[in-house]
N, CA and C of each residue as an Amber inpcrd file, in Angstrom:
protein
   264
  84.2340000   3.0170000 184.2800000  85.3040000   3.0470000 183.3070000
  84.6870000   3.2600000 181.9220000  85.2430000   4.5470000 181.1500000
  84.7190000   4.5060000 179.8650000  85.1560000   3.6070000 178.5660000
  84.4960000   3.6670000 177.6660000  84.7510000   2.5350000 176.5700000
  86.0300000   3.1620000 175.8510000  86.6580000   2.1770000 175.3080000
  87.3950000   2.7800000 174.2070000  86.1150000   3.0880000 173.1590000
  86.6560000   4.4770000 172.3090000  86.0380000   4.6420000 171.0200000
  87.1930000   4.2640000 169.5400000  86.3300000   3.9630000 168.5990000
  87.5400000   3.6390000 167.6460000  87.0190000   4.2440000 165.9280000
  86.9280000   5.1880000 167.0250000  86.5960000   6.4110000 165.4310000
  87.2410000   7.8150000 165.7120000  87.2980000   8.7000000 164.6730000
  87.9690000   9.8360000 165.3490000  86.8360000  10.7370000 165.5090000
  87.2090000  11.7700000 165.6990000  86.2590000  13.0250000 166.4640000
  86.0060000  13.8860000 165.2040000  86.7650000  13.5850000 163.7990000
  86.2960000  14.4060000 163.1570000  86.0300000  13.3250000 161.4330000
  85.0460000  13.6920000 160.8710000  84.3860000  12.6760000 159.9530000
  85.8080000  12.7670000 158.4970000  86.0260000  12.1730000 157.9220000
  86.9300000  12.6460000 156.6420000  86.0660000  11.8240000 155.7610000
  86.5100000  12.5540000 154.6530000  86.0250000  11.7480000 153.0730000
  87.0080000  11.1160000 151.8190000  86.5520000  10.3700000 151.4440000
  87.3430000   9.0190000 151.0590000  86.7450000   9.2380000 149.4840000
  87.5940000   9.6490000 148.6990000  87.2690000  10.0280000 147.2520000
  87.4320000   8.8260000 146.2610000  86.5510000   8.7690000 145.4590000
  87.0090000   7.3770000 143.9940000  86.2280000   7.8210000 142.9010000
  87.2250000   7.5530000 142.0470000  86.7770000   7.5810000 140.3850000
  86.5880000   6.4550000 140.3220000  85.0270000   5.8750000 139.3650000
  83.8710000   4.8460000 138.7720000  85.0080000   4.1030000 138.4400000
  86.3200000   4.9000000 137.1780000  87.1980000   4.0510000 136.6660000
  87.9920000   2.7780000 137.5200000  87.7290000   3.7450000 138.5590000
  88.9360000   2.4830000 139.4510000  88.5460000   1.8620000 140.0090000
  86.8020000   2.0290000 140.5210000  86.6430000   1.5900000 141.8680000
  85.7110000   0.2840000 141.7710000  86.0740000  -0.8450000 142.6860000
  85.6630000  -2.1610000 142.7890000  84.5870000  -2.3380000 144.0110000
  83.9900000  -2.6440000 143.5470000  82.2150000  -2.6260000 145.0450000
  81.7730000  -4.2200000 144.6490000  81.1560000  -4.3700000 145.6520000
  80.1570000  -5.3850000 145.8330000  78.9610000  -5.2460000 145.6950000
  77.5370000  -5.4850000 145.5130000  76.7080000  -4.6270000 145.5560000
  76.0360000  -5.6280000 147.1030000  75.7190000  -5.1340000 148.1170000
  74.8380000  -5.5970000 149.0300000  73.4200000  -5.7100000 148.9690000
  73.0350000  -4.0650000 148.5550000  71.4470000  -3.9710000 148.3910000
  71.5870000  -3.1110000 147.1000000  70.3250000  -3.2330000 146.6880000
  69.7810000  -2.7970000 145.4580000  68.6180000  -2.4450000 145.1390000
  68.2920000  -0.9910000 144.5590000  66.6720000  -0.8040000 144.2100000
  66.8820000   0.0880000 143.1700000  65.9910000  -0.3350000 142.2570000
  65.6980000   0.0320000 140.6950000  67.0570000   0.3020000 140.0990000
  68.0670000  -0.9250000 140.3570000  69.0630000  -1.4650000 139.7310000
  70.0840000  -0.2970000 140.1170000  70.8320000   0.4000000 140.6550000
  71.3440000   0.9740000 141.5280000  71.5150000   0.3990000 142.7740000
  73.1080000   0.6070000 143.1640000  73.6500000  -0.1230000 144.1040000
  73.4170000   0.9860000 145.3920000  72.6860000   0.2560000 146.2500000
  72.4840000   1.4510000 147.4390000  73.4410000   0.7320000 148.9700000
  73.5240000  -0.4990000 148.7670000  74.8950000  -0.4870000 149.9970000
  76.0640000  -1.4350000 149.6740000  76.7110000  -0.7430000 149.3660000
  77.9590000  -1.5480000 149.0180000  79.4070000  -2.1730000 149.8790000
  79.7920000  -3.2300000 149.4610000  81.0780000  -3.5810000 150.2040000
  82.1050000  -3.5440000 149.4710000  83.2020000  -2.7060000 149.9490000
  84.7140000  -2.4360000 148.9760000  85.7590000  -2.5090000 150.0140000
  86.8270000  -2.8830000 149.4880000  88.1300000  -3.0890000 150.2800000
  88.5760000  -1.8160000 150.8600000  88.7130000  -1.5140000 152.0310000
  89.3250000  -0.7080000 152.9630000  90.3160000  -1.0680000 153.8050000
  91.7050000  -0.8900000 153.3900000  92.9770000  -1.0400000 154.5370000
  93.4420000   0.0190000 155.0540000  93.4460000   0.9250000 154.7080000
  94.1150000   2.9070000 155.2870000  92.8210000   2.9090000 156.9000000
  94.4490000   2.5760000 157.7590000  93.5450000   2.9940000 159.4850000
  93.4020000   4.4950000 159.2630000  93.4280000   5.0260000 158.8970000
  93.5520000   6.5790000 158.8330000  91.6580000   6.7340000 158.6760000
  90.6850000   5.6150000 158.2790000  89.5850000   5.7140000 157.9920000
  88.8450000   4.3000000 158.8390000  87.3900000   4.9010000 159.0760000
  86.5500000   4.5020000 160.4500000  85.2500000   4.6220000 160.2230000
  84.5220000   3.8140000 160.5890000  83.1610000   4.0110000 160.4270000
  82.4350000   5.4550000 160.8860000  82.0120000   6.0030000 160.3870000
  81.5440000   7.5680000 160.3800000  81.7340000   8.3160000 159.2610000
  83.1690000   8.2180000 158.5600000  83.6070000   8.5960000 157.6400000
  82.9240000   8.4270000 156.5160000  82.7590000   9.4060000 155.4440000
  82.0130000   9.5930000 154.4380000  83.0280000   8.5780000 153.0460000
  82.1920000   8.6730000 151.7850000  82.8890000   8.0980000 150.6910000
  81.8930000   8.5510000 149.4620000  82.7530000   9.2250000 148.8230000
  82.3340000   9.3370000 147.4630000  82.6900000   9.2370000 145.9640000
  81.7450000   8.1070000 145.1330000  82.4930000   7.9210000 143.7220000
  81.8530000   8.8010000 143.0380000  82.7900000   8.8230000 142.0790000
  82.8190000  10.2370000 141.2650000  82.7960000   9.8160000 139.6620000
  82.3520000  10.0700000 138.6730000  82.1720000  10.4160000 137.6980000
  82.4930000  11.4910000 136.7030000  83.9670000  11.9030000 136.6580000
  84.3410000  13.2120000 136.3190000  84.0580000  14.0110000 137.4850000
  83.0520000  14.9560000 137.1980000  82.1570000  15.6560000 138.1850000
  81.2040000  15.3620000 138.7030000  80.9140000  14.1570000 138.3970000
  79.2710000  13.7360000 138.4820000  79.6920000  12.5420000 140.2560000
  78.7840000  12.9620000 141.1900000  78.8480000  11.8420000 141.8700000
  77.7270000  10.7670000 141.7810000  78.3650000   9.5490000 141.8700000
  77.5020000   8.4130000 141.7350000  77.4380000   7.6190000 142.9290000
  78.2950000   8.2210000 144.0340000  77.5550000   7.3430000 145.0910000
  78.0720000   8.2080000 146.2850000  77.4690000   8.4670000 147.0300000
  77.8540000   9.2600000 148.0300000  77.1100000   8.7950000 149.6660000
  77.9060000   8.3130000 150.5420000  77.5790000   7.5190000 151.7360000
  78.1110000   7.5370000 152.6090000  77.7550000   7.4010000 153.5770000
  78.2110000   7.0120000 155.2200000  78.8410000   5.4560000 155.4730000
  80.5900000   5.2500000 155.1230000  80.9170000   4.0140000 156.1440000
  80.4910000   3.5660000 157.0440000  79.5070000   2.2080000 157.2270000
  78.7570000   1.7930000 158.3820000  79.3420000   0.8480000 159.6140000
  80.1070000   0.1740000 158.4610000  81.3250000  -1.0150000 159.4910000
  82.4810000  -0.9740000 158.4820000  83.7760000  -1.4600000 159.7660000
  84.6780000  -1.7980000 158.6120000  85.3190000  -2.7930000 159.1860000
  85.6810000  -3.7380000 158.7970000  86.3670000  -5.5370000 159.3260000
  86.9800000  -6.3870000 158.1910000  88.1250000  -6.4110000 158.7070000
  88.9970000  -7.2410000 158.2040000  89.2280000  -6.9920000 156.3360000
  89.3840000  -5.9470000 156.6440000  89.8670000  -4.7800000 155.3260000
  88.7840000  -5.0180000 154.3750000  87.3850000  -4.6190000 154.9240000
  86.2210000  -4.4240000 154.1520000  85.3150000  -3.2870000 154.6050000
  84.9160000  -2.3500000 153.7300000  83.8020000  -1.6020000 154.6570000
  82.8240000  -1.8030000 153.8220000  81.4780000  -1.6770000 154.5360000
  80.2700000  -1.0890000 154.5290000  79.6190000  -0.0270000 154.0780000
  79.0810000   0.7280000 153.0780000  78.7940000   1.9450000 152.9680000
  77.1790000   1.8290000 152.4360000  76.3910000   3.0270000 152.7870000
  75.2220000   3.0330000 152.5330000  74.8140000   4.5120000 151.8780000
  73.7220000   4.7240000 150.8560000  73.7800000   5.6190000 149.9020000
  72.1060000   5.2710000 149.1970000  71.1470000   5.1210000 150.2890000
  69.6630000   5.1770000 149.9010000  68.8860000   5.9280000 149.1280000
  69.6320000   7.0960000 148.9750000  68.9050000   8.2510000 148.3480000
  69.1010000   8.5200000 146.8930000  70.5230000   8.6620000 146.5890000
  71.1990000   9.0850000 145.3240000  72.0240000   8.0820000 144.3950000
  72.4710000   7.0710000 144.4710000  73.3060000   6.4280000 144.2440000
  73.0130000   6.0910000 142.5390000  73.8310000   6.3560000 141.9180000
  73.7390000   5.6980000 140.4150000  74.6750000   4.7170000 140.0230000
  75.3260000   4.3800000 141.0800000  76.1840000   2.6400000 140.7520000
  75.3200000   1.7290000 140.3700000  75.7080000   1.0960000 138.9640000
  74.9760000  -0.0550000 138.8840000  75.1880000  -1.0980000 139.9040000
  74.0740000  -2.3580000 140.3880000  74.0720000  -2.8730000 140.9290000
  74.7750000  -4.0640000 140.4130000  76.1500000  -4.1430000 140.4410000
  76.3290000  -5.4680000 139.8660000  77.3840000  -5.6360000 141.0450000
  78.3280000  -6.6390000 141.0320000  79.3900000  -6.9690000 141.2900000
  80.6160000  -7.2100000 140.3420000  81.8130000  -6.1680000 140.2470000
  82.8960000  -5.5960000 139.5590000  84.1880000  -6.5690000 140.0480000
């Protein structure tokens, strides 16, 4: 018997402006937030799914949703991320 899966088959991306957006910071290196936790309730979105904050044009964090539970996700962004590391 196969598993249920509880993601969809195709990845979507989850857009935010700096102005609006509220994070946690999880991890942090050279003061840049590299995994963050933010409120997620829209089932329409699943771990796989991408997320990116934005800066006008400028992105400042761009990542892979890792978990999401009890209207929180996970996102990770090791490479690029220019969110300060604080908690908002």
């Amino acid at each position: 018997m196969s598993e249920s899966q509880n993601y969809g088959n195709n990845s979507q991306t989850l857009v935010y402006d700096t102005d609006d957006f509220q994070f946690e910071t999880m991890e942090q290196q050279n003061g840049q937030a590299t995994v963050i936790r933010f409120e997620l309730t829209d089932p329409r979105y699943h771990a796989g799914d991408m997320i990116v904050v934005l800066s006008g044009t400028d992105i400042h964090f761009h990542g892979m949703i890792g978990q999401i539970a009890d209207g929180w996700a996970i996102a990770t962004d090791r490479r690029g991320s220019l969110l300060p590391a604080t908690v908002q």
